[in-house]
C-alpha positions as CSV (number, residue, x, y, z in Angstrom):
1,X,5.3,-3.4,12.7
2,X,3.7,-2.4,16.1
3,X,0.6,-4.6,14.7
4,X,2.9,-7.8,14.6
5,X,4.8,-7.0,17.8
6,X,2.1,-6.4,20.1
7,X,4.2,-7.2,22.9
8,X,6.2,-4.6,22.5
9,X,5.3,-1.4,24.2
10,X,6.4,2.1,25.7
11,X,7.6,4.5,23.1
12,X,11.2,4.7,24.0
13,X,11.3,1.0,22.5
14,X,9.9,2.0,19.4
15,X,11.8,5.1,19.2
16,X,15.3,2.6,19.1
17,X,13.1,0.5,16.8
18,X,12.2,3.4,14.5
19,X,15.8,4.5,14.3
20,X,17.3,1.2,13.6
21,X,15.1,0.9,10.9
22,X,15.6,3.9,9.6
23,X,19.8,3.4,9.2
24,X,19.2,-0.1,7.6
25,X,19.8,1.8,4.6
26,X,21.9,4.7,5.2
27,X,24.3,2.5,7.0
28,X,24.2,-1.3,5.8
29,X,26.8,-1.8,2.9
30,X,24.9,-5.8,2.5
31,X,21.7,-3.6,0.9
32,X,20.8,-2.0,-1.9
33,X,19.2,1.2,-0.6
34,X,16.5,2.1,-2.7
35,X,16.0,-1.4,-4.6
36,X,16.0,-3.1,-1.0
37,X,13.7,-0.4,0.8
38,X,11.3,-0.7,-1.8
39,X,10.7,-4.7,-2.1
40,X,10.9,-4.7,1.6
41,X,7.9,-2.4,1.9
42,X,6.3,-4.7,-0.9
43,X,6.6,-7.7,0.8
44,X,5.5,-6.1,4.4
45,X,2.4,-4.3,2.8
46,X,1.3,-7.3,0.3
47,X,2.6,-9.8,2.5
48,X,0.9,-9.3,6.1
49,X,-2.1,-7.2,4.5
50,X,-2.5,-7.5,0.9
51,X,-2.1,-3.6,0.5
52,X,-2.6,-4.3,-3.1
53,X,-1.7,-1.2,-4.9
54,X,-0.2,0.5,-2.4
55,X,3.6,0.8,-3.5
56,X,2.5,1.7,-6.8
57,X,0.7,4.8,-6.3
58,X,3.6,5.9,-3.2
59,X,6.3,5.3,-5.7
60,X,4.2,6.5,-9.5
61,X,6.7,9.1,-11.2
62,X,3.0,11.3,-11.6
63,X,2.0,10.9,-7.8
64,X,3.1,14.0,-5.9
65,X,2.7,13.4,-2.0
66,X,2.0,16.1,1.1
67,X,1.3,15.2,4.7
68,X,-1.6,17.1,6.1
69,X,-1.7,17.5,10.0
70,X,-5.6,18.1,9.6
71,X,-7.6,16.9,6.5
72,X,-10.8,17.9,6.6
73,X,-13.5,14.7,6.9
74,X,-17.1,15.6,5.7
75,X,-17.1,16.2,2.1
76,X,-13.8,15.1,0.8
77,X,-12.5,11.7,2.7
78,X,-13.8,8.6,2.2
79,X,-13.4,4.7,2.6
80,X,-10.6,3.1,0.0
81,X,-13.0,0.0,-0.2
82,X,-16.7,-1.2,1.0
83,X,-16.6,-2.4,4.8
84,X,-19.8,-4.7,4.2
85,X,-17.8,-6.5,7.8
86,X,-20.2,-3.4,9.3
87,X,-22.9,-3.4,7.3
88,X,-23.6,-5.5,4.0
89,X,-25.1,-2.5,2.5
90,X,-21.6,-0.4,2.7
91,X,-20.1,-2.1,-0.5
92,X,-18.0,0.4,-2.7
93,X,-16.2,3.8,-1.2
94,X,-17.8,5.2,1.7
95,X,-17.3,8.8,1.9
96,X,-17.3,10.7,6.2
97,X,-20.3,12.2,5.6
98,X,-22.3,9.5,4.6
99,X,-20.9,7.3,7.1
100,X,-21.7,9.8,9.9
101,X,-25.7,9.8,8.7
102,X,-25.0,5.5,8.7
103,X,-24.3,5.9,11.4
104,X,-26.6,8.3,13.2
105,X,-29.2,5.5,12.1
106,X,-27.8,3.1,13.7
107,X,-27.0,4.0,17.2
108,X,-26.4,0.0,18.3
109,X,-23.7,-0.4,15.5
110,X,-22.1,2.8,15.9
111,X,-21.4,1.7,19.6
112,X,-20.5,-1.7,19.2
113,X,-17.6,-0.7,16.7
114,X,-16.8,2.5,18.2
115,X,-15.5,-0.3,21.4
116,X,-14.2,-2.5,19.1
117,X,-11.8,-0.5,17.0
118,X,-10.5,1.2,20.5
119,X,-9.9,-2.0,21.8
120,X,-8.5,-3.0,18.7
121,X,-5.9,0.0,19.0
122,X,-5.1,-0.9,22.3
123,X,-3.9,-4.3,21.3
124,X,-0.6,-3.0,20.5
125,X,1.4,0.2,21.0
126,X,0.0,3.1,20.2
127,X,-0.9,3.7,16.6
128,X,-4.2,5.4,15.9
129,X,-2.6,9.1,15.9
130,X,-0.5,7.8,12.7
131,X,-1.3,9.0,9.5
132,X,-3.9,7.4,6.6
133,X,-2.9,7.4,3.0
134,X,-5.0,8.6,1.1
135,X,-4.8,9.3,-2.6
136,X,-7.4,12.2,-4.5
137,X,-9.1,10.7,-7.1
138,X,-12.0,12.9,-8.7
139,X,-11.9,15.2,-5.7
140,X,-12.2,12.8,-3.1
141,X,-9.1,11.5,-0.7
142,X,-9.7,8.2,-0.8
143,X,-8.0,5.9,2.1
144,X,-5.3,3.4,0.7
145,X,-4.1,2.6,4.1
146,X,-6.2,3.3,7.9
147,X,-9.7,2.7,6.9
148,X,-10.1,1.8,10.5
149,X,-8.5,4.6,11.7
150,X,-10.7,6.6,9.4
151,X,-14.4,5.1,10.6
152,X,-13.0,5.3,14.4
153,X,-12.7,9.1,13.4
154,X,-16.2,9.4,12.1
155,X,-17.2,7.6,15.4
156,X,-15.4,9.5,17.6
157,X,-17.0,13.0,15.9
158,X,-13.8,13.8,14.8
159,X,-13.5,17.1,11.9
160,X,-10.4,15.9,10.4
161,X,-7.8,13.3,10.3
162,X,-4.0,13.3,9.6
163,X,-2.7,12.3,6.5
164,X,-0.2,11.8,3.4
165,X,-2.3,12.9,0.6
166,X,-1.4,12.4,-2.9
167,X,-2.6,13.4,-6.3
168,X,-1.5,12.7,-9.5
169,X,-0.1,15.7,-11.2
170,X,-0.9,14.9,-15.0
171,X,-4.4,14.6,-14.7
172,X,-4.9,11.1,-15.7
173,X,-5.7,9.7,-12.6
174,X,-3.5,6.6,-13.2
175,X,-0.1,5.7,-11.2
176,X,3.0,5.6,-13.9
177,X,6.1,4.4,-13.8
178,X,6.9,2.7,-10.3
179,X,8.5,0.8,-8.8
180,X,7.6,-2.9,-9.8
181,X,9.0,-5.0,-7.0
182,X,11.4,-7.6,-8.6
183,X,9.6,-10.9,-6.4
184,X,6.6,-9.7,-8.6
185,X,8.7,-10.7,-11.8
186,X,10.2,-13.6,-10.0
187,X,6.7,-14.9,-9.1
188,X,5.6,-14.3,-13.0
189,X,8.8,-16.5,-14.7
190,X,9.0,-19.1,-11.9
191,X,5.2,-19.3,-12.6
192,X,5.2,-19.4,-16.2
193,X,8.0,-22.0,-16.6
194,X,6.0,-24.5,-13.3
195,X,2.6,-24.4,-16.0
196,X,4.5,-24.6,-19.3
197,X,2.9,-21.1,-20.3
198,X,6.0,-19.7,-21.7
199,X,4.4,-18.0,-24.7
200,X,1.6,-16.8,-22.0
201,X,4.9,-15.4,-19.7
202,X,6.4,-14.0,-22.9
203,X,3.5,-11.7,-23.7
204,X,2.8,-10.7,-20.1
205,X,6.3,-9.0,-19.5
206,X,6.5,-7.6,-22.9
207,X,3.4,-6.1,-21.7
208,X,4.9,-5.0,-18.4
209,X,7.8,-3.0,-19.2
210,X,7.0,0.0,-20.0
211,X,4.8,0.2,-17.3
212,X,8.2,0.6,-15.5
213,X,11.6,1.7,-16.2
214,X,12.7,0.6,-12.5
215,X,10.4,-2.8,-13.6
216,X,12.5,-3.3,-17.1
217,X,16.3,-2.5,-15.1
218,X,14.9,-5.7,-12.5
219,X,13.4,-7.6,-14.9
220,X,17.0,-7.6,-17.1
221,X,19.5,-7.7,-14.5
222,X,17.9,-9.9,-11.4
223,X,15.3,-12.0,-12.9
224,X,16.4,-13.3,-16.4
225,X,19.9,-14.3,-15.3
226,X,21.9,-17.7,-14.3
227,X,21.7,-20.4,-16.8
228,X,18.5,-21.9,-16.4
229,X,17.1,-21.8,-20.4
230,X,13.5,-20.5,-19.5
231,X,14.7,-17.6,-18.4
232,X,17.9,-17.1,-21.6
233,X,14.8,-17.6,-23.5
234,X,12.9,-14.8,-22.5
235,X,15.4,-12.6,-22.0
236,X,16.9,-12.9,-25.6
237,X,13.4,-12.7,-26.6
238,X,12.5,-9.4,-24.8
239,X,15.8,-8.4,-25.0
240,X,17.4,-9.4,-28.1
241,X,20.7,-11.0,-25.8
């Protein structure tokens, strides 16, 4: 949020912001705590920054989560994506230690974006002491959110770097049953019954339920409801009423 109010400074501010935000849902009796929390996050993250993925692996029933006031850089942190935007040969994860040597190499480039992600930073309130989040996947942390924040570290010749670091605790590596935001079966049904693909839609949730029991609960109760026979369809279909 400090991204998309720029103009809105001094921590005291955000300080009443973060508070207010934080009793929308201990004290609001409109919202549905967790249901509304977690779309709302959904539709921030995918909507301003397509943080695709994202609430899946916070919210996986086999994704346990720790924040670490100092993660160590070199030899276990690395990029959650290329960032060819700084070099076309950085495609793919980047892990601190390689970028460093990039780096090293290239003195010019190392300069130019060390001033441009500081300036960057300073476009809004102050953010860049915030944590990344960074998942551990085959014994690397990789950054799901502030790989900026992450290659400003390796510029600056920073060790380590805060962080909420996750790892999944059944050893498969892949995030299972979260939350599945119910505008992402809204967007599926409204979509299906717009291109005629209902047998298409029909096998795509069937599909997509037990991916979530949260997922299934929305699917039943919020999306497949009113009387418009597209959606009675399905739902007796998936759902045998």
């Amino acid at each position: 949020m400090r991204k998309y109010l720029p103009s809105v400074r001094t921590r005291d501010v955000w300080k009443n912001i973060d508070r207010d935000i934080d009793q929308w849902f201990e004290n609001n009796q409109n919202i549905a705590k967790i249901r509304d929390y977690w779309n709302g996050f959904h539709g921030i993250a995918m909507g301003f920054k397509l943080k695709n993925g994202l609430i899946q692996l916070i919210t996986a029933q086999n994704v346990s989560w720790v924040k670490v006031d100092k993660l160590p850089l070199d030899g276990y942190v690395a990029t959650g994506a290329g960032i060819e935007y700084i070099f076309q040969e950085l495609s793919g994860n980047q892990s601190a230690t390689d970028l460093r040597i990039f780096f090293e190499k290239h003195v010019d480039l190392a300069k130019f974006w060390k001033t441009e992600f500081e300036k960057h930073a300073k476009t809004s309130e102050e953010r860049d002491n915030f944590p990344i989040i960074a998942i551990k996947v085959k014994g690397v942390a990789l950054a799901h959110d502030g790989n900026r924040r992450l290659i400003l570290a390796v510029l600056q010749r920073k060790k380590t770097i805060p962080a909420y670091l996750g790892h999944f605790t059944d050893g498969t590596e892949i995030p299972k049953n979260y939350w599945l935001p119910t505008s992402v079966y809204m967007d599926i049904v409204k979509s299906g019954e717009i291109a005629g693909a209902y047998e298409e839609t029909l096998a795509l949730l069937k599909k997509m339920i037990p991916l979530s029991e949260s997922g299934e609960y929305e699917l039943r109760e919020r999306v497949l409801i009113g009387e418009n026979e597209f959606r009675l369809k399905l739902k007796r279909d998936i759902f045998g009423n």
